[in-house]
Structure formats: structure tokens, C-alpha cells
Backbone as numpy.savetxt, mean C-alpha at the origin, in Angstrom:
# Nx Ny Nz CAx CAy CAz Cx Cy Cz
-5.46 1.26 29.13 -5.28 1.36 27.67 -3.96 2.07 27.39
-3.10 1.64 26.43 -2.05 2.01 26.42 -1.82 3.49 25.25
-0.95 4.28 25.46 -0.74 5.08 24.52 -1.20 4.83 23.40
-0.28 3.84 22.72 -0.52 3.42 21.15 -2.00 3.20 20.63
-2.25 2.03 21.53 -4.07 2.28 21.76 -5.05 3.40 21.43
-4.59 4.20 22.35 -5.45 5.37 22.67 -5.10 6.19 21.14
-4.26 6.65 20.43 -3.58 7.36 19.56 -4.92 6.49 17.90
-4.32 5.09 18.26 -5.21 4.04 17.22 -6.88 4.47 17.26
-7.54 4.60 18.29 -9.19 4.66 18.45 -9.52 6.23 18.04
-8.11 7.10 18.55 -8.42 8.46 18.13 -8.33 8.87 16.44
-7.50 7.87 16.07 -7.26 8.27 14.71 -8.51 7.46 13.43
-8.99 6.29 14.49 -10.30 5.62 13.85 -11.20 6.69 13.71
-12.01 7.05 15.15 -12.64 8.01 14.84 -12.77 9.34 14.27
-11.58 9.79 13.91 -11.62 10.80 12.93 -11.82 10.95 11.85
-11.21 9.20 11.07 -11.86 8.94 10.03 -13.48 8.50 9.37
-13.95 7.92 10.83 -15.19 7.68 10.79 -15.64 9.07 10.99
-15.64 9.82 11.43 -16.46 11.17 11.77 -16.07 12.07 10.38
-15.41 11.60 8.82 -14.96 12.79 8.04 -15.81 11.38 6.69
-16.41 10.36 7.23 -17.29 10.06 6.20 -18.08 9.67 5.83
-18.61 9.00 4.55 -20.49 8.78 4.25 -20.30 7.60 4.59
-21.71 7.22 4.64 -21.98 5.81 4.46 -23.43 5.50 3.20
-23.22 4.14 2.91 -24.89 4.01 2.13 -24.44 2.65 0.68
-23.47 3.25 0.51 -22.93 2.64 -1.29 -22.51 1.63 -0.64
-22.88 0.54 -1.78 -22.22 -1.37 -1.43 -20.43 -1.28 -1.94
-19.91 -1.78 -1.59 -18.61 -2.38 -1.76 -18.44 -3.70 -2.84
-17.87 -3.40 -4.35 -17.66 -4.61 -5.29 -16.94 -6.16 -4.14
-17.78 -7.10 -5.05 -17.87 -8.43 -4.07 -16.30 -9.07 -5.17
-15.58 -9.39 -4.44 -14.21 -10.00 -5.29 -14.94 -11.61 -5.84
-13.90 -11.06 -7.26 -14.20 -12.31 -7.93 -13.11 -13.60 -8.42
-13.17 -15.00 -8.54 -12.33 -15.19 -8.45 -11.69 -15.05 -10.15
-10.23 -15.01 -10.00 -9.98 -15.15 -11.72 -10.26 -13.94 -12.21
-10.65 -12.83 -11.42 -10.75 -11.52 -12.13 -9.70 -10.85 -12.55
-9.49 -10.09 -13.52 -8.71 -9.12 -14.02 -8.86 -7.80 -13.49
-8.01 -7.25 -13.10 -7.71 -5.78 -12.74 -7.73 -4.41 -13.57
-8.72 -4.55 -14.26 -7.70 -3.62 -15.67 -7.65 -2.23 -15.28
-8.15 -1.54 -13.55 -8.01 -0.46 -12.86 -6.40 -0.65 -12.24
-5.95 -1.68 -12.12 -4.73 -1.34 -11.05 -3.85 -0.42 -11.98
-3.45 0.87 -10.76 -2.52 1.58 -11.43 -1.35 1.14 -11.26
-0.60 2.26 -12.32 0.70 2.03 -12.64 1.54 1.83 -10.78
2.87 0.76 -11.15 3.47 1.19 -9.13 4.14 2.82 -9.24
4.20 3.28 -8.41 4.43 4.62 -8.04 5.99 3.89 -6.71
6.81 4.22 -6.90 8.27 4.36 -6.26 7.66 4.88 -4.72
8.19 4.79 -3.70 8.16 4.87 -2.68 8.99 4.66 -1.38
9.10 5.89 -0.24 10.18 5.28 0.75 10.31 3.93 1.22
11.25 3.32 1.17 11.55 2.24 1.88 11.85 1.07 0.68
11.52 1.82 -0.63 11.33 0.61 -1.80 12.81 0.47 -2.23
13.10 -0.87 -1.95 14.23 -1.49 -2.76 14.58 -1.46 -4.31
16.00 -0.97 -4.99 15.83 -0.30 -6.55 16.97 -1.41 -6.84
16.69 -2.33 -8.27 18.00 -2.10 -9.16 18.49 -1.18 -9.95
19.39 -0.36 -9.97 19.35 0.08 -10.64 20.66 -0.39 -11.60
20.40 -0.16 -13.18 21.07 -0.98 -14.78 21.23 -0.19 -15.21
22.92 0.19 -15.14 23.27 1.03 -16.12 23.94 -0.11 -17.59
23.34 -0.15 -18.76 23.84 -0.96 -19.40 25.50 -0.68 -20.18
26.31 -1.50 -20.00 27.83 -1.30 -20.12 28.65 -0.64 -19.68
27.93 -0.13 -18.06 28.60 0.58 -16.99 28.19 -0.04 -15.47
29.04 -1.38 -15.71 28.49 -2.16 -14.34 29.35 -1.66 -13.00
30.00 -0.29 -13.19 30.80 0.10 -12.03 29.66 0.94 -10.84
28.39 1.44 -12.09 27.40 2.16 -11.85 26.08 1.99 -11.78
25.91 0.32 -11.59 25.30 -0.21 -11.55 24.76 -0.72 -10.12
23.81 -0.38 -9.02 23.66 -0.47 -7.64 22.27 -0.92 -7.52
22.26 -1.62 -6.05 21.05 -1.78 -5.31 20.93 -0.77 -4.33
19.90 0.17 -4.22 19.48 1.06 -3.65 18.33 1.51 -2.92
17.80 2.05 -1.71 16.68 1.86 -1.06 15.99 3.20 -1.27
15.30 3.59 -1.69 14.55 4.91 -1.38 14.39 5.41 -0.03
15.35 6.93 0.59 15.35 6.59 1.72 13.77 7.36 2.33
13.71 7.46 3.05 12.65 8.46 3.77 12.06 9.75 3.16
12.81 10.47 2.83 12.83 11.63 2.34 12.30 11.56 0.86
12.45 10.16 0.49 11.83 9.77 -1.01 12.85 9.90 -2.23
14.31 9.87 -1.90 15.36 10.11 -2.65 16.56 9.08 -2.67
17.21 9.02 -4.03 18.07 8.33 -3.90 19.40 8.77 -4.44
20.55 8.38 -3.78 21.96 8.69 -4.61 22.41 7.47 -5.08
23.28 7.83 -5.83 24.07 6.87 -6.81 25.31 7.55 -7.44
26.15 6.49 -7.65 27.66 7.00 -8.39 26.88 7.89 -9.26
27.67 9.52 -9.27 27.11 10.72 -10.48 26.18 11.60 -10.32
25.39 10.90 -9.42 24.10 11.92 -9.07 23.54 11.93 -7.56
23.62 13.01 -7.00 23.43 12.90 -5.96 21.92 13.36 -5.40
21.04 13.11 -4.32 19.63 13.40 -3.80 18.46 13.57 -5.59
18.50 12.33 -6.01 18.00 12.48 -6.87 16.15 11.77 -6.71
15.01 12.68 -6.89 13.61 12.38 -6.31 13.31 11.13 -7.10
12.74 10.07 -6.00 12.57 9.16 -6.94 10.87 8.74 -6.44
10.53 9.32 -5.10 8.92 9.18 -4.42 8.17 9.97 -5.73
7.32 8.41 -6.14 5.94 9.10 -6.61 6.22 8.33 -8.25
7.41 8.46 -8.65 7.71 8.12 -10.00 7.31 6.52 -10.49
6.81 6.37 -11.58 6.94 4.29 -12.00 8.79 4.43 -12.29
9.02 2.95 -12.41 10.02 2.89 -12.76 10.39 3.56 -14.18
10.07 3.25 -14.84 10.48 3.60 -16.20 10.18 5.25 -16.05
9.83 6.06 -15.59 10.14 6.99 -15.51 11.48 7.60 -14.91
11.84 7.16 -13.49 13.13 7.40 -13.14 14.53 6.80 -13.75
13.97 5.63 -14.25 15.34 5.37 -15.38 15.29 6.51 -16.58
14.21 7.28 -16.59 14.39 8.12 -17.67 15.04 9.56 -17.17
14.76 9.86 -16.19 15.38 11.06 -15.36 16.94 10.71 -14.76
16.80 9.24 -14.67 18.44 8.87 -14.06 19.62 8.96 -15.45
18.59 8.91 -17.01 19.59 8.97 -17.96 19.91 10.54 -17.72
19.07 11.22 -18.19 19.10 12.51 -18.21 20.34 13.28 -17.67
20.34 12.71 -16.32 21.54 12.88 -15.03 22.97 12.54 -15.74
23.07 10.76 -16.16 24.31 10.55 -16.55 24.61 11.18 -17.78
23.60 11.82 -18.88 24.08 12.31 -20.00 25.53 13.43 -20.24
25.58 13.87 -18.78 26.35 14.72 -18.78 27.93 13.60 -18.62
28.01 12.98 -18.25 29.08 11.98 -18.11 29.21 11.21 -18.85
28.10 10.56 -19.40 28.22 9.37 -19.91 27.55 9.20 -21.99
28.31 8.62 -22.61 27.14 8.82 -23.89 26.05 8.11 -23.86
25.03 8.86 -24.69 23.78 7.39 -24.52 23.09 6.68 -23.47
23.51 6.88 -21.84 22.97 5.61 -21.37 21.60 5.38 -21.47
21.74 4.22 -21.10 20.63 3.05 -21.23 20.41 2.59 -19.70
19.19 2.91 -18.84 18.95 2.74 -17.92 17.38 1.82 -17.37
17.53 1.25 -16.81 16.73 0.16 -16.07 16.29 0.00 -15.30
15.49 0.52 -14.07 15.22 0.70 -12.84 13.86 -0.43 -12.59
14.40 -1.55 -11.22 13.65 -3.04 -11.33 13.62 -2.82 -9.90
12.04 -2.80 -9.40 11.93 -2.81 -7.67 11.53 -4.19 -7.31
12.72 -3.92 -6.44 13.17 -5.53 -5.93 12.28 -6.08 -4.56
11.94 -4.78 -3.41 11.20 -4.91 -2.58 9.93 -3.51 -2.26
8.99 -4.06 -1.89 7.93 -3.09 -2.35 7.42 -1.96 -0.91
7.21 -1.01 -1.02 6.70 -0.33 0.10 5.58 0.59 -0.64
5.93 1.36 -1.62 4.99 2.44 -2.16 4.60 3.33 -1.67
3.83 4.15 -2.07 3.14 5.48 -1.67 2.22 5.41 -0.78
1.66 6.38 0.33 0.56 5.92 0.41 -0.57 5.63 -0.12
-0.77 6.20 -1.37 -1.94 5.68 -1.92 -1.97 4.78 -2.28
-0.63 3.87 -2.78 -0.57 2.79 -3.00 -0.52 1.58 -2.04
-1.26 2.05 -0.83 -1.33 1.16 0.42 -2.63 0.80 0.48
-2.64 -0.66 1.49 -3.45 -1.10 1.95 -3.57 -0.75 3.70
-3.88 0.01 4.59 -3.36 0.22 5.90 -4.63 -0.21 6.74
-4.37 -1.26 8.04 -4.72 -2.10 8.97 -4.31 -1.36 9.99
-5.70 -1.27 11.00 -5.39 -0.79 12.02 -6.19 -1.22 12.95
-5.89 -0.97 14.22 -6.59 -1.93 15.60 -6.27 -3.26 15.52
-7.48 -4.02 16.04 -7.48 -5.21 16.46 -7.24 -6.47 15.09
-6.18 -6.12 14.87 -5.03 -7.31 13.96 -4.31 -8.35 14.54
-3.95 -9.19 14.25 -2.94 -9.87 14.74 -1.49 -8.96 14.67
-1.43 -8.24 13.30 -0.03 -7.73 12.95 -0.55 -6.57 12.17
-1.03 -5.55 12.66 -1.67 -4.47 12.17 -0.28 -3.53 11.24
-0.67 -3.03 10.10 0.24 -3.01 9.18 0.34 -2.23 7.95
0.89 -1.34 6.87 0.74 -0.95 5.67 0.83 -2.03 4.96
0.43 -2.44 3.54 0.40 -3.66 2.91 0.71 -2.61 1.47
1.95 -2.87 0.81 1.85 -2.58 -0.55 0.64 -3.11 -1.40
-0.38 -2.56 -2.00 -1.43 -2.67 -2.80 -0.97 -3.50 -4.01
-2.08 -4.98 -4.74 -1.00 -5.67 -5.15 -2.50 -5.74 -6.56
-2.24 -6.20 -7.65 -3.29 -6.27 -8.65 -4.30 -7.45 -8.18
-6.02 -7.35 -7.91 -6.48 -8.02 -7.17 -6.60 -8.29 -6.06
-5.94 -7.76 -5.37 -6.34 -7.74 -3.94 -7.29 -7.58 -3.46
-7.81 -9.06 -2.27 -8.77 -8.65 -1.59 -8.96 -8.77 -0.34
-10.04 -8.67 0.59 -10.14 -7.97 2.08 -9.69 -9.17 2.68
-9.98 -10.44 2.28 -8.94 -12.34 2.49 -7.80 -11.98 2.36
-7.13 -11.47 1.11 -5.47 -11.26 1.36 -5.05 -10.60 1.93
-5.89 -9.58 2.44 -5.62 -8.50 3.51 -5.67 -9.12 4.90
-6.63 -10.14 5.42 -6.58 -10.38 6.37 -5.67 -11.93 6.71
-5.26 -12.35 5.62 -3.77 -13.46 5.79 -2.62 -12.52 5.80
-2.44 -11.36 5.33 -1.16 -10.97 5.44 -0.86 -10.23 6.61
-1.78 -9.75 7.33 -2.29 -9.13 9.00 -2.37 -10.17 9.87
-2.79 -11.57 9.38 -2.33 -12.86 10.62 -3.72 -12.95 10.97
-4.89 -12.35 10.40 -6.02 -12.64 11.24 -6.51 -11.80 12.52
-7.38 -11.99 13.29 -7.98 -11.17 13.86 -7.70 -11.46 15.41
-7.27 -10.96 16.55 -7.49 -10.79 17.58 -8.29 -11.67 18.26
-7.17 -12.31 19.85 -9.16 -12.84 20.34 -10.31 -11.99 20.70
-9.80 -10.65 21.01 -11.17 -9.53 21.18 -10.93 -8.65 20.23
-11.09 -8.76 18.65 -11.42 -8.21 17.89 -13.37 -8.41 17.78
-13.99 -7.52 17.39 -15.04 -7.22 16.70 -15.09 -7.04 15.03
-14.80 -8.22 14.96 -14.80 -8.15 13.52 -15.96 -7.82 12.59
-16.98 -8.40 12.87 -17.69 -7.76 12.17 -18.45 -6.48 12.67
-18.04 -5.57 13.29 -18.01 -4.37 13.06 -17.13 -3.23 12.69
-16.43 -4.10 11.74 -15.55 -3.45 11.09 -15.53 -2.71 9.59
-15.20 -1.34 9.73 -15.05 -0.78 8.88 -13.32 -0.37 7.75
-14.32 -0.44 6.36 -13.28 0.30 5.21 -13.11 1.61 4.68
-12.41 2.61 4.94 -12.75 3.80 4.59 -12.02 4.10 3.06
-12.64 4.40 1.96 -11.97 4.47 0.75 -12.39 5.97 0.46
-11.65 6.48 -0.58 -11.69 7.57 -1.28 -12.93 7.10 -2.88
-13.66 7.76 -3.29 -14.45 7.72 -4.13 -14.79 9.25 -4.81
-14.61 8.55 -5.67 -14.74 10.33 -6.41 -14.30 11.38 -6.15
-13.24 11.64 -5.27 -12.42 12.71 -4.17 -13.33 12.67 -2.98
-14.04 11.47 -2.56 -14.80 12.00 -1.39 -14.54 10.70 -0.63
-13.95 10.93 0.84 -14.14 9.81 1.63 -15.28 9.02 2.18
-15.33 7.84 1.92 -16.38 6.81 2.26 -16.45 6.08 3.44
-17.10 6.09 4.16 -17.03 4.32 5.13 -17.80 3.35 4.64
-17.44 1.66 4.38 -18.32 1.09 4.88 -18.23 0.21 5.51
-19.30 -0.90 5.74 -18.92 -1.89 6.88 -18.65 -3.01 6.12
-17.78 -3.58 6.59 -17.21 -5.22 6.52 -17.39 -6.43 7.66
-17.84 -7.33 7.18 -17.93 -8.15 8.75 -17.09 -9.41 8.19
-15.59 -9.03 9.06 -14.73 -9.88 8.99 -15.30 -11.35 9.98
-15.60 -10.98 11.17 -15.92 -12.52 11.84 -16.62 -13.29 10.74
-17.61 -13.15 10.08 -18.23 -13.86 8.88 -17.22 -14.21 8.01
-16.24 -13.75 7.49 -15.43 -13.97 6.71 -14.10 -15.08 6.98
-13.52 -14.48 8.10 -12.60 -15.33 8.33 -12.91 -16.07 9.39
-13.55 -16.08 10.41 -13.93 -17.50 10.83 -14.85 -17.99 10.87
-16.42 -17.58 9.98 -16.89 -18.42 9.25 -16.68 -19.04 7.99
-16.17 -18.73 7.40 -15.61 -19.18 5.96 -16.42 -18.76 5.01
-17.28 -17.06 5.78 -18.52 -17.02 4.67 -17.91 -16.19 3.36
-17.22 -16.47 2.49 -16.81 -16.11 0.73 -17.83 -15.21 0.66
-18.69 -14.73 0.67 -19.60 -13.87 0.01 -19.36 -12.48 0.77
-18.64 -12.38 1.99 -18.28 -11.29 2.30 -16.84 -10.82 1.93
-16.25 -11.61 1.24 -14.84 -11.56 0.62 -15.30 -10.21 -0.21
-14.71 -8.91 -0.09 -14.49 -8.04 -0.91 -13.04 -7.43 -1.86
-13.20 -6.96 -3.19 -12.35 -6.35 -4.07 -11.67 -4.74 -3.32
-10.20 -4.80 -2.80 -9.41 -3.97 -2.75 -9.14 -3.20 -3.25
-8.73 -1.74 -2.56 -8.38 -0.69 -3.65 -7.21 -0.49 -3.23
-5.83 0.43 -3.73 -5.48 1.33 -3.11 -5.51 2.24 -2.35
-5.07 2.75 -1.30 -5.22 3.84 -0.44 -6.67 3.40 0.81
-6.61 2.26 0.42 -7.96 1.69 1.63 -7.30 1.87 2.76
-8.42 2.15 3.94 -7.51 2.21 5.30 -8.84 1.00 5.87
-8.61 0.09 6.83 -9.44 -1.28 7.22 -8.82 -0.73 9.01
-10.56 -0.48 9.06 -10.24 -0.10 11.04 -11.23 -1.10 11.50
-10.41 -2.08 12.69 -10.71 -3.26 13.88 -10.95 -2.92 14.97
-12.11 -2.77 15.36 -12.50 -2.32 17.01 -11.99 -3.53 17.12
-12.46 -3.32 18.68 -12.33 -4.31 19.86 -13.78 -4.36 20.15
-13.96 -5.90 20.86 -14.88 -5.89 22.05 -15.38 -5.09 23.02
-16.39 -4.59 23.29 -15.70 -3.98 24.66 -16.06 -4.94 25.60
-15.27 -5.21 26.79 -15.60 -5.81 28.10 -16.22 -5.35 28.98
């Protein structure tokens, strides 16, 4: 078993050992409305336009780096982890006011990474085990096309979702083999943010 492995089963079980079990999981519907998805929250790795209007010298594409910050002509290490857009175009005016009259600012994310809470995170036995920016509607099907599907020695259906509920961490079980290679829809479940989806293996 390889490092990475070993690091993956240790970090499963910690989460399984810190939660409940018992409560059903909402069954996704199709054509449903979201009217819970929160606002996006800015995040490392997220791609920015940023619009300064009638100052296209100051006008850039920008990445949020690691640290959760971005520079730009005028302002330098300016926090942008955690913020919606329209908030940091409101803190990025703030910045140019001192330079500039009036601006008028625009901030449009071009590529998505987010917070962690604003993740979907896959782990173990994936095809392409992965963070998934959290998207309005998402469900445990789009989770498992954008991961590539399951392993030939995945245990899918003994697979668990660990969510946050009420400030309290949850497990429950999902049985992906039913899902994705039976085609059974009724185990198709409604996504949250900050879900973490752990894939044993077989054992041999």
C-alpha cells in the first residue's frame, strides 16, 4: 500500500470515527430549484476579471494566489479568500479611491476553485479523486461523472458522505455500485457544500 494510500484510509477514518449516523439524506430531484445555494465565496486558485470601468490600463485577469490574495496595478496583497464578488469590487474601489475618482469596479470569476466549504471533496477509490467546486443542484451523479466513476476495486456501495448539519458532523451511507452501475436513480442524492464522499476499496 502506498504512502498516499495509507495517508487517504487514515484520514477516512478519522472522519468516520468524529461522526453520527441515523438521518436519511434528501433524494435529488429532477428540475429542482436550489433556493439554499449560497452566495460563491472567492477562493485560492480562482481565476478574476477584474473591470475597472474607463481605466482599461487597470483592468487585469488575475488568479487568487494561495495565500488567498491578489495584486493589481495600485494595490498591492489585497484579501480576496472568502469574499462574493461584488464584495471585492467593493473593497477594490475603496483601494483605487485614493488614485482614482469614482471608480466603478466589476469583479467576474472566470475559473472556479472556492473555499473549502464551497467544495465537493472525493476521496479513495475514484477514477480521478478530487475537490469539485460546489455548483447550484448538484448531485452525488454529477459528482460521480466529474470523478470518472468508480474503480475496478472500488466498494461502492459501502460508501460514505460526511456532511456538516447543524454544526455537527454526520455520516451517511451511499451505495454508489447501485447508482452508477446499476442505473438505480433512486439512490441519486441532493449535494451540499463542504460534503466530503469517502470510497473504500475491496478488500482482497
Amino acid at each position: 500500500m502506498t504512502l498516499s494510500r495509507l495517508f487517504t484510509v487514515f484520514m477516512a477514518l478519522m472522519l468516520l470515527g468524529a461522526c453520527s449516523t441515523g438521518d436519511q439524506l434528501p433524494q435529488a430531484k429532477l428540475g429542482q430549484v436550489d433556493i439554499e445555494a449560497p452566495l460563491y465565496r472567492i477562493g485560492p486558485g480562482d481565476g478574476l476579471q477584474i473591470f475597472v470601468w474607463r481605466n482599461p490600463d487597470l483592468t487585469r485577469n488575475v488568479t487568487v494566489r494561495p495565500d488567498g490574495r491578489i495584486t493589481i496595478p495600485l494595490i498591492n496583497d489585497l484579501k480576496a479568500n472568502g469574499k462574493t464578488p461584488t464584495a471585492l469590487a467593493r473593497d477594490i474601489e475603496k483601494e483605487l479611491a485614493t488614485y482614482i475618482q469614482d471608480p466603478l469596479v466589476t469583479v467576474i470569476v472566470n475559473s472556479f476553485s472556492g473555499t473549502f466549504q464551497q467544495q465537493v471533496r472525493v476521496v479513495g477509490a475514484a477514477t480521478q479523486p478530487q475537490a469539485i467546486p460546489y455548483r447550484a443542484n448538484m448531485t452525488l451523479l454529477d459528482v460521480m461523472i466529474r470523478v470518472g466513476g468508480l474503480t475496478e476495486f472500488a466498494a461502492g456501495d459501502r460508501a460514505k458522505l460526511i456532511r456538516v448539519v447543524d454544526g455537527e458532523q454526520k455520516e451517511f451511507s451511499v451505495e454508489l455500485d447501485s447508482l452508477v452501475r446499476d442505473g438505480e436513480i433512486s439512490e441519486n442524492v441532493a449535494m451540499r457544500p463542504g460534503d466530503v464522499l469517502i470510497i473504500p476499496e475491496t478488500f482482497l
